[in-house]
C-alpha positions in Angstrom: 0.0 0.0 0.0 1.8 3.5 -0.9 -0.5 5.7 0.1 -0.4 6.3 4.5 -3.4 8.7 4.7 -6.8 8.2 4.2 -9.4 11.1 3.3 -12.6 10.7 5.3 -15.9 12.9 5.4 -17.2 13.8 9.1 -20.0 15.5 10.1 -19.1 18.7 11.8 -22.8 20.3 12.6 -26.2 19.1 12.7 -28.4 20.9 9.6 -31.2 23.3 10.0 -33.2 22.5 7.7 -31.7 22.5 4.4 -28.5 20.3 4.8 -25.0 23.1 3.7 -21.8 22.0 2.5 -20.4 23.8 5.6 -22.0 20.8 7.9 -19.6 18.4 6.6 -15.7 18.2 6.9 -13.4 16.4 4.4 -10.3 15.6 6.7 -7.3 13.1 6.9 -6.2 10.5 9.0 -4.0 7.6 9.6 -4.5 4.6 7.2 -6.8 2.2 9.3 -5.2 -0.9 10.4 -6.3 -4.6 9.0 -6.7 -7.1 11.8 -7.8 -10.6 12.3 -10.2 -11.8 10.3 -10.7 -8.3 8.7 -10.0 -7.0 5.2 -8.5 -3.6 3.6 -11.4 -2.2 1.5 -10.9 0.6 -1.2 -14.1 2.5 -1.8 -15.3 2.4 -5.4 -18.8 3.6 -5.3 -20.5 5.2 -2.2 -24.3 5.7 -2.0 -26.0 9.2 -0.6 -29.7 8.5 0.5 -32.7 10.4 1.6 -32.8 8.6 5.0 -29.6 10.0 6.0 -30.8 13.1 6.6 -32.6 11.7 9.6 -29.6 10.6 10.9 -28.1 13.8 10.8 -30.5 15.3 12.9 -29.8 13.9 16.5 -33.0 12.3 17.1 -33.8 8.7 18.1 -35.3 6.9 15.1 -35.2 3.2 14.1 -31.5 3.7 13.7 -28.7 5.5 15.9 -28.0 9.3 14.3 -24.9 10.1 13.5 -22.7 11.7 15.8 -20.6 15.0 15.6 -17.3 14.4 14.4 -17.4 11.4 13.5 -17.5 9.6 9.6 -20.3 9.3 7.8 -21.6 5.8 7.6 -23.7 4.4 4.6 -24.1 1.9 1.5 -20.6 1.5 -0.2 -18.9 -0.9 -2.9 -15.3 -1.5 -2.8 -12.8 -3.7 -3.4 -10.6 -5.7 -1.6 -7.1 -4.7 -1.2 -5.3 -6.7 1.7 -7.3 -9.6 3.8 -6.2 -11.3 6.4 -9.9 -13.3 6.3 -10.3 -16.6 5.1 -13.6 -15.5 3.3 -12.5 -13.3 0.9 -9.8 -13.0 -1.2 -7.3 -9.7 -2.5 -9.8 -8.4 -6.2 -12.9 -9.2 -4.8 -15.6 -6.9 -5.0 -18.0 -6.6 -2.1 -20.5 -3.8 -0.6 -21.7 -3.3 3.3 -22.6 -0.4 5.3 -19.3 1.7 5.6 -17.5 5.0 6.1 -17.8 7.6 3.1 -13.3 7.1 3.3 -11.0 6.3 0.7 -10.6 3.5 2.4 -12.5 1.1 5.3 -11.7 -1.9 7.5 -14.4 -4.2 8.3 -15.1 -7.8 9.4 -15.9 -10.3 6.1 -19.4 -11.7 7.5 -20.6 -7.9 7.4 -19.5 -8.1 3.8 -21.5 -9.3 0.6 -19.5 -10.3 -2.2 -20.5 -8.6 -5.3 -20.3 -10.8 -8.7 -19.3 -8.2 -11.2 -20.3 -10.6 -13.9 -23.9 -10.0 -13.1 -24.0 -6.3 -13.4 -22.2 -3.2 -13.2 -21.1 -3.6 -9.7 -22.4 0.1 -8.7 -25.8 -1.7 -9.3 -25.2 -2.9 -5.6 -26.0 0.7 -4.8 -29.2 1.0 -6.7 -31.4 -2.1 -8.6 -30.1 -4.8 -6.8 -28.8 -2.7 -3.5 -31.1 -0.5 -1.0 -33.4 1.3 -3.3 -34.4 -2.0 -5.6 -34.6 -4.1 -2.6 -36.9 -1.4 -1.0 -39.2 -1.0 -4.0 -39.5 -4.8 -4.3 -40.8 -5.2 -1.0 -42.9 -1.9 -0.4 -45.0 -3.2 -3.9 -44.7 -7.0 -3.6 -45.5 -7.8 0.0 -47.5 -4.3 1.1 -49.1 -2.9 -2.4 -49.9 -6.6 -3.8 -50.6 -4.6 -7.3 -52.8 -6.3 -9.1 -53.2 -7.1 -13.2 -55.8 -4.0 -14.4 -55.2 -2.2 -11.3 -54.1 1.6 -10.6 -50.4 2.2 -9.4 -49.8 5.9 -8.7 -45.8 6.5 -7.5 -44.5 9.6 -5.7 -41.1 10.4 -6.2 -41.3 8.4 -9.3 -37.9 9.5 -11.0 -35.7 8.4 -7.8 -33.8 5.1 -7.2 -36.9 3.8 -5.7 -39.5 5.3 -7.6 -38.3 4.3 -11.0 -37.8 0.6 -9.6 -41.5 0.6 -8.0 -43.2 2.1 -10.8 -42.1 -0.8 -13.5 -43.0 -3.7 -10.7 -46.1 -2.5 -11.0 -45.2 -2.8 -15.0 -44.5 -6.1 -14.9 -47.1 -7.0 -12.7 -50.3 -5.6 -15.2 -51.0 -2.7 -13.9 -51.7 1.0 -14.9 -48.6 3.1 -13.5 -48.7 6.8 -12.8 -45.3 8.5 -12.2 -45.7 12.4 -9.9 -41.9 14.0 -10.6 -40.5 17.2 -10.7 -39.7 18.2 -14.0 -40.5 17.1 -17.8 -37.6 15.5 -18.5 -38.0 13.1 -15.8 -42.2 12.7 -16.7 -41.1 11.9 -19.8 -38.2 9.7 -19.1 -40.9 7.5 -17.1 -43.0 7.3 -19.4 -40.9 6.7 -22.9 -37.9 4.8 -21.2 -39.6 3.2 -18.5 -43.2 2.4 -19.6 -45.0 4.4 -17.3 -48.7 4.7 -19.0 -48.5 8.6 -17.5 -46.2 10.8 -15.7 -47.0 14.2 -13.9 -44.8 17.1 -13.1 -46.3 18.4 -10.1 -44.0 21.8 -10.5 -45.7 22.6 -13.3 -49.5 21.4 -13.9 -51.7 23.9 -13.8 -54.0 21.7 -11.7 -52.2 18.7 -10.2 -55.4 17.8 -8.5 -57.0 17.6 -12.1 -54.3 16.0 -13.4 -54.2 13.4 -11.2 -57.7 12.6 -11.7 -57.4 12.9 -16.0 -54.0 10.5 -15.3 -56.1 7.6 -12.3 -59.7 8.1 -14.7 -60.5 4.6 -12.5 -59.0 5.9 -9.0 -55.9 4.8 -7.3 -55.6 1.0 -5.6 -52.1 1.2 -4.9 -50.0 4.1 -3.9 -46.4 3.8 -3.4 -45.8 7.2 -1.1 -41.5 8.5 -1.4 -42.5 12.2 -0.7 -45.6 12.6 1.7 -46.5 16.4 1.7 -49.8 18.1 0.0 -48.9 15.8 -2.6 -49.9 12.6 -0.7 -52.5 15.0 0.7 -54.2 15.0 -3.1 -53.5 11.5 -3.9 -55.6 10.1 -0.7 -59.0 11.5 -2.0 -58.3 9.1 -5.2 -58.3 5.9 -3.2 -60.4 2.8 -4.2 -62.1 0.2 -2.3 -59.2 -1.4 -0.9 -56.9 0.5 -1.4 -53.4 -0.4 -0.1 -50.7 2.9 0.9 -47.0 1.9 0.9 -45.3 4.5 2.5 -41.9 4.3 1.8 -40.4 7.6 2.6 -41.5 11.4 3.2 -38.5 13.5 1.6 -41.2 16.5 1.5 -40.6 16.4 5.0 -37.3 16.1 6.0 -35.9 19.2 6.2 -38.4 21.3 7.6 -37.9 22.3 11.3 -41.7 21.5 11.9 -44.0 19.6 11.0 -46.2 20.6 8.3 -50.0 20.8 9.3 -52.2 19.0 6.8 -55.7 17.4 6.1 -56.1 13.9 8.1 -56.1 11.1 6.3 -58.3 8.6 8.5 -61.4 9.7 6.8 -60.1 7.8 3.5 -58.9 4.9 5.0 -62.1 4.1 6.9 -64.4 4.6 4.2 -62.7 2.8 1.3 -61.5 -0.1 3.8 -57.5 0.9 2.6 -54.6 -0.3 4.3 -51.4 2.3 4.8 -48.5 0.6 6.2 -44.7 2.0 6.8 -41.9 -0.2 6.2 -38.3 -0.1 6.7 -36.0 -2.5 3.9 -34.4 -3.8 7.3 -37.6 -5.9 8.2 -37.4 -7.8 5.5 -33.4 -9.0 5.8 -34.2 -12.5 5.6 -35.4 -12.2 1.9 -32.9 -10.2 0.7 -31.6 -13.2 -1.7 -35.0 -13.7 -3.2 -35.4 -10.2 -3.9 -32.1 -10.1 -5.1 -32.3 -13.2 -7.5 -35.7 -12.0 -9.0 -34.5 -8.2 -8.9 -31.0 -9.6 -10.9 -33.6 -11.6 -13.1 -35.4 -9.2 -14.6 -32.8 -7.2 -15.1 -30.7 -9.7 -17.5 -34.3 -10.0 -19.2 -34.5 -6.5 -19.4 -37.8 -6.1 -17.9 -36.9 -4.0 -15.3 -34.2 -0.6 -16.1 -32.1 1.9 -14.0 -30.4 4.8 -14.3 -27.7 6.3 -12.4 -26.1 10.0 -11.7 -23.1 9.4 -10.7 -21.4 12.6 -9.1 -17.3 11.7 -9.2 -15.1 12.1 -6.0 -15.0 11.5 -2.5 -14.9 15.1 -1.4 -18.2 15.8 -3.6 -20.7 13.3 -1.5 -21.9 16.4 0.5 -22.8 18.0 -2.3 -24.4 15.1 -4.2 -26.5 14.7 -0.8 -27.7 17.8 -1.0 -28.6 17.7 -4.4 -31.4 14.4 -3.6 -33.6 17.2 -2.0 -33.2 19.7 -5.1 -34.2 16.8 -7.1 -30.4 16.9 -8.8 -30.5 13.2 -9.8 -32.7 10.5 -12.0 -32.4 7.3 -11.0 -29.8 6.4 -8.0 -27.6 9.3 -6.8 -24.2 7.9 -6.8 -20.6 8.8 -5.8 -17.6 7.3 -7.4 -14.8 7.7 -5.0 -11.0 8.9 -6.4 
């Protein structure tokens, strides 16, 4: 190994609402040491996610927040540069949850060993990583779309969105796509095969809009954004209706809640089910979803997109750019 240093990115100050460069620090520090058992990871690919910002916050949620001064920790693909593991071997390529460094250090069995045969291995990240796994579950097990049925998808043009939206494709359904601008409406639709896409920064009427675009109502909502958006969807709900709600980036960065209409009224009245998930609950499937997610992609049934944003000392700024609706598809880093 040549290099002695190793570039990590900390974070310095919790955000106030909108998340600032100046909350993150890129700094150096001492090459980490490979131990029993452990391997020598260079960072490839790092992922920047909406949930972080959560994290960054301070408050108790279904996982730890980050803490001041210390490196932030997410999805990253790497490859293995010194082992002392019997597991895995110097070339491999593997992702876990790990520091956004130059390089990490971590144990083999928190490792999964990429086959860079079956895709491009930044995929990991994206359609066969987090965001596919999360869109395969939040449809299959909660939505249960079925053929001739109404899918409407908020935050349709993200990692999870796009993913969601042709699951309901595949599975003979109607899918509606709500994004922020026309390029990514009509990426959905004439890349993707969404049967309509909506720019809800834009439509003169979105409630209209969304009624001419669900003319037989909504059975199936897959919610990424929450907001008055979700707020005009819930009106649109079907007998049975079933609410996945996946995420609520609307949200995220305000400093209080947003007041907004209540949403029991639909539920009782058209017998709909909303359920939140998190991808963790479902850990013990995540080869199935993985093998069928890896399937249709070699069929080509199912395709991605990724904005990749290149170096290490850019992942603040790629962060920051999930909430300004920067990206289509996954928002990646590519480390160097």
């Amino acid at each position: 190994m040549v290099t002695t240093r190793n570039r990590e990115i900390v974070l310095i100050r919790r955000p106030e609402g909108m998340p600032r460069e100046g909350d993150f620090m890129l700094r150096e520090t001492d090459m980490p040491m490979c131990g029993d058992g452990m391997v020598l990871i260079k960072t490839l690919y790092l992922s920047v996610d909406p949930y972080m910002r959560g994290r960054m916050s301070g408050v108790k949620s279904y996982i730890a927040p980050f803490a001041l001064d210390e490196v932030i920790t997410g999805g990253v693909v790497g490859e293995v540069v010194e082992t002392r593991s019997k597991d895995l071997n110097t070339g491999d390529i593997v992702s876990g949850t790990l520091g956004w460094r130059d390089y990490n250090t971590a144990d083999s069995r928190e490792l999964r060993r990429i086959d860079p045969g079956l895709a491009p291995v930044s995929t990991a990240l994206g359609i066969l990583g987090m965001p596919g796994l999360t869109a395969y579950f939040g449809m299959m097990d909660i939505g249960r779309p079925e053929a001739g049925e109404t899918v409407v998808v908020s935050g349709a043009a993200g990692a999870v969105g796009t993913a969601a939206g042709q699951i309901a494709k595949l599975r003979g359904c109607r899918a509606v796509g709500i994004a922020g601008s026309d390029a990514k409406t009509e990426y959905l639709v004439r890349d993707l095969g969404f049967d309509a896409g909506i720019n809800y920064k834009s439509a003169p009427d979105f409630k209209d809009a969304l009624k001419r675009a669900c003319p037989r109502g909504v059975d199936v909502y897959f919610d990424n954004v929450g907001g008055w958006i979700s707020d005009t969807v819930m009106p649109l709900l079907n007998y049975k209706a079933r609410v996945v709600l996946c995420g609520q980036i609307s949200q995220y960065n305000l400093e209080k809640p947003e007041p907004g209409p209540r949403v029991q009224p639909y539920l009782l009245v058209k017998s709909a089910l909303m359920k939140g998930f998190i991808v963790t609950d479902y850990a013990a499937r995540y080869e199935e979803a993985v093998r069928e997610l890896g399937r249709w992609v070699a069929q080509k049934k199912l395709k991605y997109t990724e904005h990749i944003v290149a170096g290490l000392e850019n992942a603040p700024k790629a962060f920051i750019g999930l909430f300004s609706g920067e990206n289509t598809g996954k928002q990646i880093v590519k480390a160097g």
